[in-house]
N, C-alpha and C positions, 0 to 999 in steps of 0.2 A: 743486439740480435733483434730483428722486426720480422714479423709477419702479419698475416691478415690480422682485422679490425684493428690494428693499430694499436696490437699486444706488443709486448715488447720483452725481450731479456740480456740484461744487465750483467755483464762477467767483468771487473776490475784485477787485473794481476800481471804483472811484469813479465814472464813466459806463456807466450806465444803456444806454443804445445799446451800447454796445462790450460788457457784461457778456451782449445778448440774443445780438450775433452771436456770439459762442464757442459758449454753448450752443446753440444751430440748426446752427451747423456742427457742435458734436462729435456731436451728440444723431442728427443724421442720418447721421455718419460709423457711429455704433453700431448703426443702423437696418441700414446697406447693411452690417456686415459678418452682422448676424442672419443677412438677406436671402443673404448667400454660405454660410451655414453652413445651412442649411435651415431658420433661426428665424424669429419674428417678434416684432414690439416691439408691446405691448401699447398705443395710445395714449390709450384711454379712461382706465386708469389712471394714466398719467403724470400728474403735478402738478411745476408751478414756485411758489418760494417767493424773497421776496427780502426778504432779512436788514437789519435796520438799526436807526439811533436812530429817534427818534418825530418829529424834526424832520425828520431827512435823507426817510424814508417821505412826511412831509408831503408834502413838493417837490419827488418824484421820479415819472414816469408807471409808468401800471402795468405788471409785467413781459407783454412779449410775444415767446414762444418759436415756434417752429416745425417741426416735422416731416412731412416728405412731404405740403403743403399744409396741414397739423392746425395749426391753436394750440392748444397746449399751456396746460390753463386755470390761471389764478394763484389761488393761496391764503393768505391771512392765518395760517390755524394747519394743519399735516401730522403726520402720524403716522410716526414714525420709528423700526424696532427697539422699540414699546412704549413709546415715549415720546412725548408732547403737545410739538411746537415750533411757536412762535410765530414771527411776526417780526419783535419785538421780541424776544427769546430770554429773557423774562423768566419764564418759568414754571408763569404766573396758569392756564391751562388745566391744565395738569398736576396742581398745587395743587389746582384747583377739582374734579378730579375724585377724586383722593385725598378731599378733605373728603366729596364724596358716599358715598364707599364707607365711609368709619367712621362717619356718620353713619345708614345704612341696615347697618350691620352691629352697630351700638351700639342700636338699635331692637330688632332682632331678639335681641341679647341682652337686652333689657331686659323682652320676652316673657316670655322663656323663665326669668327670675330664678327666679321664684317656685320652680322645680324643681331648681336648682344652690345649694351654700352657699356662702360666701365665699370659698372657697380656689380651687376650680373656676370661680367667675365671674373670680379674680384670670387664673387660669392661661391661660384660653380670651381675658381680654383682649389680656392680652399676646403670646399668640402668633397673634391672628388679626386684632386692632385697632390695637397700638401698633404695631405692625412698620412698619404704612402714616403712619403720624405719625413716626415716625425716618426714614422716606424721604423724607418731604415736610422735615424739619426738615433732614437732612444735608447735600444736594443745590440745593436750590429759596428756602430761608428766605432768603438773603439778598437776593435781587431783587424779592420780594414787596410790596404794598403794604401799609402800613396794615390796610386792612379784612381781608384775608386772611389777617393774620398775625392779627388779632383771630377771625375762624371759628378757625380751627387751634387757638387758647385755648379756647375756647368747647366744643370737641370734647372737647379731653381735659376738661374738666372734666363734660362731661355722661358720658363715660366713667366719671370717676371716683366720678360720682354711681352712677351704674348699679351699678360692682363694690362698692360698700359701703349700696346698698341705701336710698337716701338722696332723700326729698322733689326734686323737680326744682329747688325755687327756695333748695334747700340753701345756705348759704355756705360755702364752704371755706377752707380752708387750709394753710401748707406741709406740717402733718402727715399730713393725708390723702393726701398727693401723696408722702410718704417709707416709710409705711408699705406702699404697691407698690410701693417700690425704683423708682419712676419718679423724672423730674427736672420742673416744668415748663418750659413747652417752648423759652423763652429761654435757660434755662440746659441744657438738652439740645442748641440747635442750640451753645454752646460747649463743650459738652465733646465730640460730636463732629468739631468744628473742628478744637478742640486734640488731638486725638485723631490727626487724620489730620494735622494737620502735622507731630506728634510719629511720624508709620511713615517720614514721608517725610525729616525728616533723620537718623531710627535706619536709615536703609536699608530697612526693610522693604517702603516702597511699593512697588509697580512704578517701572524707573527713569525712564520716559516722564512722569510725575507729578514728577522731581528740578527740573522749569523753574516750577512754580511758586513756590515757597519758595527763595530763597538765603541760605543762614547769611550771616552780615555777614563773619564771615571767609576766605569766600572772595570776599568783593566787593573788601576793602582788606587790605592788612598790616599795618595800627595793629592791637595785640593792646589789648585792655580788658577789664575784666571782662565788660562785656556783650557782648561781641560771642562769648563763647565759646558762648552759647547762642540771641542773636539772631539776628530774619532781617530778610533787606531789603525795608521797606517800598513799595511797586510806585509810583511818581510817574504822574499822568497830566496832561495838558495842559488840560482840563477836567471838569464836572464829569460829562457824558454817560460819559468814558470809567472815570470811576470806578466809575459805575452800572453798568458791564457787566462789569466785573471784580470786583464787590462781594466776592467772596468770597476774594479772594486779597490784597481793600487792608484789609477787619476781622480775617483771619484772622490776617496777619502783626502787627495792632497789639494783637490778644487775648494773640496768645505771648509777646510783646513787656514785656507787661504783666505775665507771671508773673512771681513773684519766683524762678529757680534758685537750689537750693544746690550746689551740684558739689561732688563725689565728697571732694575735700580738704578742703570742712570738714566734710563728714557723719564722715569718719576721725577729722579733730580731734577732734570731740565727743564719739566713742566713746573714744577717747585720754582726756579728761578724763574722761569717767564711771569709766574702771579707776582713774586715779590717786585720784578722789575713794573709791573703797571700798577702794584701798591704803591709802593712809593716811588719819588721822584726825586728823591736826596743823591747828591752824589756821592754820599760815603754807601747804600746800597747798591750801587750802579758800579761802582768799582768792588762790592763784593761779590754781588753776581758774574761779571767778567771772571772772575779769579777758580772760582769756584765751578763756574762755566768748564774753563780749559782744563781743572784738573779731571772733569767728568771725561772730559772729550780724550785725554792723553788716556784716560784709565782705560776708557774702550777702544781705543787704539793699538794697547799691548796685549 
């Protein structure tokens, strides 16, 4: 439930009737304390929004709120703190409008080429185009469909036509994409994936952020190797509830998938590099090899 200043109220409950009456009752409770404080509640701007899968939405009536005789009009997508929510919470609006803005801001630098060299269209890309593509990629990539995820390609790559001054039906390739120190955008939405699950079990995250990731070590006490640096992959009951948590059930199987070395055999290694430029025997030289590979097999498993 939104209304002005960007207050908000929160009803979680499975019937649809019981979800309208709380909010009519709190909604009017907030009215009459305005009303005791000398305020008043804007009702033109209020909007109700109600959250859900696409099946549940199907076959549920539409929300109807109430205030001081007002219905309270219902809305598919609301504006929230600058952000596009749906109610599907899938992101497609927010996305959609992200692509408009790099694609009317990649025009306009595409104008103005002719007048900037390469290093100045690289500069002015990335700090005024890819920024909105790292947000769309960080945030939003994983609930996106299909097609959307194919614009969002489609963008960087007319970007990257534009900063290197390049025919429209140019083909590209990784190297065009490495020479701006860019990533394409599959492997940018994982590294900053892996990026951010890597703040949140170094501590750096915020600690409100520590419930989505749990090392496996604090789920059990079987010690393994893997679990010194795994986390627990989030189980759902079907596949709707995977879809809404998409980003907590690939995020956990991306890190999962890294190969860690831990700090003991990065020492070993260095251990073996001194002993090999000690000595020059080759009964050393065949212990360091040996002793090498079982380091390398160990962080391997």
């Amino acid at each position: 439930m939104l209304y002005a200043d960007h207050s908000a109220l929160l009803v979680s409950g499975k019937d649809v009737n019981r979800i309208e009456a709380i909010l009519s009752n709190e909604l009017q409770n907030i009215s009459n304390w305005l009303v005791d404080n000398k305020l008043s509640l804007h009702l033109g701007k209020t909007e109700s929004i109600l959250f859900g899968s696409k099946i549940k939405l199907c076959k549920s009536p539409e929300l109807n709120v109430q205030c001081n005789g007002t219905n309270i009009r219902p809305k598919s997508t609301v504006k929230y703190l600058g952000a596009e929510i749906d109610n599907y919470v899938s992101g497609e609006n927010k996305a959609s409008k992200i692509i408009e803005k790099v694609s009317s801001r990649t025009t306009f630098l595409t104008r103005k080429s002719k007048y900037l060299d390469n290093e100045t269209m690289k500069l002015l890309a990335s700090a005024l185009i890819q920024c909105h593509l790292d947000y769309a990629c960080a945030s939003l990539y994983s609930n996106l469909t299909k097609k959307t995820k194919d614009k969002l390609r489609v963008c960087q790559n007319k970007l990257t036509r534009t900063v290197f001054k390049l025919p429209p039906r140019t083909n590209l390739d990784y190297s065009h994409v490495s020479q701006l120190n860019w990533l394409p955008v599959e492997k940018r939405v994982s590294q900053l994936k892996l990026g951010h699950i890597h703040q949140i079990i170094d501590g750096s995250a915020p600690a409100y952020m520590s419930y989505c990731f749990t090392p496996v070590s604090n789920a059990h006490s079987i010690r393994t190797r893997a679990s010194q640096a795994s986390v627990v992959v989030p189980s759902y009951r079907s596949l709707v509830g995977k879809g809404t948590f998409k980003y907590k059930y690939t995020g956990a199987i991306a890190w999962n998938k890294l190969r860690l070395v831990n700090c003991v055999t990065l020492y070993g290694c260095s251990l073996l590099v001194l002993i090999w430029l000690s000595y020059s025997s080759l009964y050393y030289m065949v212990l360091c090899v040996c002793v090498y590979l079982v380091l390398f097999l160990e962080s391997r498993t």
